[in-house]
C-alpha positions as CSV (number, residue, x, y, z in Angstrom):
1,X,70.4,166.9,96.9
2,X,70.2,164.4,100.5
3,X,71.6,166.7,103.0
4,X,74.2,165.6,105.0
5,X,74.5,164.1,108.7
6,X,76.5,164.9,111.2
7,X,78.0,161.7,113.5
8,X,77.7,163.2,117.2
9,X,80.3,160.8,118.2
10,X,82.6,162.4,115.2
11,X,85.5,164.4,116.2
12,X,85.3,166.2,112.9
13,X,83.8,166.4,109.9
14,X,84.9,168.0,106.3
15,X,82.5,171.6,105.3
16,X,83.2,173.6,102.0
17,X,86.8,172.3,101.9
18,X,87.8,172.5,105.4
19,X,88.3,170.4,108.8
20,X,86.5,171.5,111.4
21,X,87.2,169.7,114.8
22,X,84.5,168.8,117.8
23,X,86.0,170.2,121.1
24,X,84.5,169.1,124.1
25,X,86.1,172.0,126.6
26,X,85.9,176.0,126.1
27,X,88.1,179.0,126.5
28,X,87.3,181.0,129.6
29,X,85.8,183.8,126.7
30,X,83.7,181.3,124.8
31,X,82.2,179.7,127.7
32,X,81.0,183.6,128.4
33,X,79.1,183.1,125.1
34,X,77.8,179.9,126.0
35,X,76.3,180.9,129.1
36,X,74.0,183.3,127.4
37,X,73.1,180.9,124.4
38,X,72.4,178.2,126.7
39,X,69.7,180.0,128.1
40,X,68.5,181.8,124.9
41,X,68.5,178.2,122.9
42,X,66.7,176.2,126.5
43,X,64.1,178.6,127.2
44,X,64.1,180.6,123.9
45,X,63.7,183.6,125.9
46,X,66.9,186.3,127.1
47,X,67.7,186.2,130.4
48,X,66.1,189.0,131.6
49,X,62.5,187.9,130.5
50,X,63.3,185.0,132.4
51,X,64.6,186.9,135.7
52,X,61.8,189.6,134.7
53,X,58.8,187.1,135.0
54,X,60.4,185.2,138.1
55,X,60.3,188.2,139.7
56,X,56.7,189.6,138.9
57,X,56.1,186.1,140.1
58,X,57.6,185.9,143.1
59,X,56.0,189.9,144.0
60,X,52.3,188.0,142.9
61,X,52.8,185.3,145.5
62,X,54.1,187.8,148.3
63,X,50.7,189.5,147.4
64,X,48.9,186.4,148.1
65,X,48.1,186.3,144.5
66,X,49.3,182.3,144.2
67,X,47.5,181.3,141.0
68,X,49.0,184.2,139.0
69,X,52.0,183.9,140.2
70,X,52.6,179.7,139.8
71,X,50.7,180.6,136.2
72,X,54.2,182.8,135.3
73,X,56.6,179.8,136.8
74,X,54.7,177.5,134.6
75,X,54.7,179.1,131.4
76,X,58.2,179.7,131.9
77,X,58.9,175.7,132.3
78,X,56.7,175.0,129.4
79,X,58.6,177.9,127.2
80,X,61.0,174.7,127.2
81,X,59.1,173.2,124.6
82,X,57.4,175.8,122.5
83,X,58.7,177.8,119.6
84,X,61.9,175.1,118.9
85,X,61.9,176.0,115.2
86,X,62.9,179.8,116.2
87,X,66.2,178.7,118.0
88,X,68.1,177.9,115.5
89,X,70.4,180.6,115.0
90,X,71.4,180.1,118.6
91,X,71.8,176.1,118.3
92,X,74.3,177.2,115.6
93,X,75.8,179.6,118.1
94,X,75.8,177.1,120.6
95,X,77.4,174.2,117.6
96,X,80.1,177.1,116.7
97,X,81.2,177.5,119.9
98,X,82.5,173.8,120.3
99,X,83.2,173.2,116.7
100,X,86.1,175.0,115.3
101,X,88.7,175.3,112.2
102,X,92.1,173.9,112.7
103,X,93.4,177.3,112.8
104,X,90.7,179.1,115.0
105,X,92.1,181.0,118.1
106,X,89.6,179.6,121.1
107,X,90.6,182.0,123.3
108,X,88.4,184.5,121.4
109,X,84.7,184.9,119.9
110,X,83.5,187.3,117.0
111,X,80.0,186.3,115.4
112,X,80.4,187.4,112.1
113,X,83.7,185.0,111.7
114,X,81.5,182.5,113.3
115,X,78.6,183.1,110.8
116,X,81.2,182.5,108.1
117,X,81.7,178.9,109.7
118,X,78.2,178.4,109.8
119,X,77.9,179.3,105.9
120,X,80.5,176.7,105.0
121,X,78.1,174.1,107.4
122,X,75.5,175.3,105.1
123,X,77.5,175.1,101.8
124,X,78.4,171.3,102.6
125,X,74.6,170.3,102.9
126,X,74.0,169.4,106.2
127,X,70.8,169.4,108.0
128,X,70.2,172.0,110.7
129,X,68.7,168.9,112.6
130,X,72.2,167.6,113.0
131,X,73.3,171.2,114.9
132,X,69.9,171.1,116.8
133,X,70.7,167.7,117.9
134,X,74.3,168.5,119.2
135,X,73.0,171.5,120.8
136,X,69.9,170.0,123.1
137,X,73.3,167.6,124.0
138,X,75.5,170.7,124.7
139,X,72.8,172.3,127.0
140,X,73.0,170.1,130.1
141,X,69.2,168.7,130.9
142,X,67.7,170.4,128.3
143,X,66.5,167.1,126.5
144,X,65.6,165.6,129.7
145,X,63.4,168.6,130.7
146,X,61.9,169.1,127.2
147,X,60.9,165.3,127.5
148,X,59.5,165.9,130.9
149,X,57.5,169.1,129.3
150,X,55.9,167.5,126.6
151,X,54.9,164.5,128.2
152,X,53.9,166.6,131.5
153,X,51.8,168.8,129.6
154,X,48.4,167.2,130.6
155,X,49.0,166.4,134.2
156,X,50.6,170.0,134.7
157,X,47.2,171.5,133.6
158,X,45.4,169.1,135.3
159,X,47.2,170.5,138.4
160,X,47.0,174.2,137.7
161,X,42.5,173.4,137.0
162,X,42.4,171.8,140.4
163,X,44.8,174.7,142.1
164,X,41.7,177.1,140.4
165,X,38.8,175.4,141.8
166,X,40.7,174.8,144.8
167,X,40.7,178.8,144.8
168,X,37.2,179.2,144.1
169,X,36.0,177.1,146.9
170,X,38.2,178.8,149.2
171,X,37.3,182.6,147.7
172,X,33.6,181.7,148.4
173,X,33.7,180.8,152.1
């Protein structure tokens, strides 16, 4: 069996014998849920890790340890672009949240009714690519920044070796 595609200029699309519409606004509750799965799905990290490590960074740097601390900041920009294939469940969240049955209440959020939405996605045949796709659109930046991350890569660590010896020179005097 071809699995299916979704159009991302669609309104809606059919799933297991059902209409499911393309929103483009949220409730005030869903966009709740979209703030955390925005961040889960960009950095595929929770937001703690992410306030965690920018805070042991910014204590490094008040401790005149610089390298350390810019190492932390950086792996948490290129955490953009590593371990995509584990975010899918929240790129579903993220799809979920915009697309919804003709009978869905918006004002409200449950995962386990969403999960049953996502099984009908599933039961249809279409790819996971097409959610992924709509959610790096739903996540403003994201694809621009994951662009910028992989492309970066090289001139990034070309920055962080010349910070080092920078540092060397400067410990040995």
């Amino acid at each position: 069996m071809e699995l299916k595609q979704i159009d991302l200029n669609a309104t809606q699309f059919q799933a297991n014998g059902k209409t499911y519409v393309v929103k483009d606004s949220l409730s005030v509750e869903r966009y709740r849920w979209f703030e955390k799965y925005q961040i889960d799905f960009g950095f595929g990290r929770s937001y703690k890790s992410i306030a965690d490590a920018l805070k042991k960074s910014i204590d490094l740097a008040n401790k005149g340890k610089g390298i350390e601390a810019w190492n932390l900041v950086l792996n948490l920009a290129k955490a953009i672009g590593e371990g995509l294939e584990k975010r899918t469940n929240n790129a579903m969240m993220l799809c979920a949240l915009f697309i919804v049955g003709e009978d869905e209440d918006l004002t409200k959020w449950d995962e386990q009714e969403q999960m049953k939405k996502i099984d009908d996605w599933n039961s249809e045949g279409y790819d996971v690519n097409s959610f992924f796709r709509l959610a790096a659109n739903l996540v403003t930046g994201f694809i621009d920044d994951l662009e910028e991350i992989l492309s970066d890569t090289s001139e990034l660590a070309k920055t962080l070796e010349e910070m080092k010896q920078l540092s060397g020179t400067t410990q040995q005097s």
